[in-house]
N, C-alpha and C positions, 0 to 999 in steps of 0.2 A: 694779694693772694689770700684766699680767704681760709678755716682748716674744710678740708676733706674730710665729707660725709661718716668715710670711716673712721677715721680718726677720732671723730666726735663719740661715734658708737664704744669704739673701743675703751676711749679714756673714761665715757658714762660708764660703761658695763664696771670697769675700773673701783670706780667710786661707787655702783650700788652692791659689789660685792664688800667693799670696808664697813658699809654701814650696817649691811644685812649682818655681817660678822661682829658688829656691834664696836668696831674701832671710829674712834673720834677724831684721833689724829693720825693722818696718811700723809704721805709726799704725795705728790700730785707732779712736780719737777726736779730734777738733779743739773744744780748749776755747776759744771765741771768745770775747771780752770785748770788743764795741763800746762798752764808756763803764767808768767809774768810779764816775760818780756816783749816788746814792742819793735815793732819799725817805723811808730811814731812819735811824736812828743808831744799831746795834747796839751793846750791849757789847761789846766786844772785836774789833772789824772797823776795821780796820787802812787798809780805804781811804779812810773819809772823812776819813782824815786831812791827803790830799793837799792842795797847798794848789790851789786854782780854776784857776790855769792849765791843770792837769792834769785835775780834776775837768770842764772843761768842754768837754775835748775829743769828740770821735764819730771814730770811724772812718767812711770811706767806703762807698757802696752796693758801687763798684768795689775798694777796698781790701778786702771783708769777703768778696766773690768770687772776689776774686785770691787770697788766702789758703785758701778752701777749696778752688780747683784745687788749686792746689803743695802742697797737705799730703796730696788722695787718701783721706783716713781716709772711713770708709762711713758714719761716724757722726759728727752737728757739735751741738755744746751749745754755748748762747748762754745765757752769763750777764754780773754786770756783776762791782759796781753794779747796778743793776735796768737791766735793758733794755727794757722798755716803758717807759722812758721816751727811748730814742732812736725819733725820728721816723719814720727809713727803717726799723726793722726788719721792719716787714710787707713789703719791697721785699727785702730779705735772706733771711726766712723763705723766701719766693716764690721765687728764685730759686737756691736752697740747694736748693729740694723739685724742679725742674726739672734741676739736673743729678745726682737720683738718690740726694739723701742722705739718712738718717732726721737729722732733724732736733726736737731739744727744745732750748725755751725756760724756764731755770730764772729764775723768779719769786716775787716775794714777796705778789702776787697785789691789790696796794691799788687796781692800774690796770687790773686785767684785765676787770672789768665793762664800765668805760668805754671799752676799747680792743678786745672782741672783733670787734666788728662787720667789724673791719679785715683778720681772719684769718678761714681758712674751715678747716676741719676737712678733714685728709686722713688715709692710713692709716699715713704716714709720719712724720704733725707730732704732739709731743703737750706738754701745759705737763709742768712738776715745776714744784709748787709744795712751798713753804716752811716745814712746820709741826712746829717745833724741841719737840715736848710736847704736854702738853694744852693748854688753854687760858690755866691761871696761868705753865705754866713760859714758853708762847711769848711770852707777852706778858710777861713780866720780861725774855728773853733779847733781846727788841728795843726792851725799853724805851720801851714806849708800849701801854696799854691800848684792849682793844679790835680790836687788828690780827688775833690768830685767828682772830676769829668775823666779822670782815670777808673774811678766806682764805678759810673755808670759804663763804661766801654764793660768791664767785666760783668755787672748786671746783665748787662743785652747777651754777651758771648757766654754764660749760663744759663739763658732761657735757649737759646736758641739750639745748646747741646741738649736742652730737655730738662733741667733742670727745675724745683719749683726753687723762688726767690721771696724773699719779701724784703720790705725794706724797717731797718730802725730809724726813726726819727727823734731824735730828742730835741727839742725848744731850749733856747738860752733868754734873757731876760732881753727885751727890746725887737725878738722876732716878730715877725707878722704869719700867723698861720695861713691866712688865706692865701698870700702871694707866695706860699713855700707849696701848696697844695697845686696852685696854678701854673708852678712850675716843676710838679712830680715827675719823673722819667717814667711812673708809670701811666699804663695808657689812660683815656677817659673811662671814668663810668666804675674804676677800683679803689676799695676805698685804703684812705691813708689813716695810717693810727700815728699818734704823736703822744711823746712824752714830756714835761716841762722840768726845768728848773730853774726856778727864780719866779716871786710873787706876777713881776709884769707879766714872765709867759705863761705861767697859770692864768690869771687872770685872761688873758687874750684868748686862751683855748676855752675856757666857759664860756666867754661869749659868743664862742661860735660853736656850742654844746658838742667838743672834742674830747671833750676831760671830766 
């Protein structure tokens, strides 16, 4: 999914009124985190480590609003923890998309089947979902068999309600870019962006000028 023409317009217009105004420093994005908590337990993810006090908290419909005025960025990402699993977020989405922001919800896609009905597709709202590999690597890197190929069922059942999608790819150390490309659930011909960590999958994605 590539962004929308306007999109592009609007975020420019964005950034030549900061500079015409003579500001150096602007947000450009508002990475929102209404919760912590998971319905996974990834290796190496750092927040379910919290102990429940923390874990159980939610931020406000009002607090999650307050925040995206005072910040101004033209663009609001709502990650967690997973966030379809806080209640109000369809009330967040909704009024995120009403004062003018593109707005993406980064998910890991377990609850997106059972929770679309709740969201309505606009030209501003879109998921990013989760899908760290092919299939073997995603499903070792969240440690629990099966969750890819549950992503991608709710991938397809979002596009097909009209939804736009994209996906996150993050590289682990000993990935193969190429053969994660060649088995994208997206169609031919779109391109995949990738993200690394660890020297070998950096490495791997410069050489095939990804990174």
């Amino acid at each position: 999914m590539g962004i929308p023409l306007m999109q592009m317009a609007r975020v420019g217009a964005y950034v030549l009124r900061q500079r015409l105004a003579g500001v150096k420093r602007y947000p450009l994005v508002l990475m929102l985190e209404p919760l912590f908590r998971c319905n996974l337990a990834c290796a190496g993810c750092g927040k379910i480590d919290y102990p429940d006090k923390i874990l159980n908290q939610r931020i406000s419909v009002a607090d999650a609003i307050a925040s995206i005025k005072e910040c101004g960025a033209p663009v609001v990402v709502i990650a967690g923890g997973e966030p379809l699993l806080h209640r109000e977020l369809p009330e967040i989405v909704t009024q995120a998309l009403a004062l003018g922001k593109y707005v993406t919800v980064c998910t890991n896609a377990l609850l997106l089947e059972k929770k679309l009905a709740q969201y309505k597709p606009h030209p501003a709202f879109n998921w990013s979902i989760h899908l760290d590999g092919d299939p073997e690597m995603h499903d070792r890197s969240v440690c629990q068999k099966g969750v890819y190929d549950r992503a991608v069922d709710a991938l397809k059942a979002a596009k097909t309600a009209g939804f736009r999608v994209n996906i996150n790819c993050t590289l682990f150390d000993g990935a193969d870019p190429a053969r994660v490309a060649r088995r994208s659930p997206l169609r031919p011909g779109r391109r995949l962006q990738f993200g690394a960590r660890g020297a070998d999958a950096r490495r791997r994605l410069r050489s095939l000028g990804t990174l």
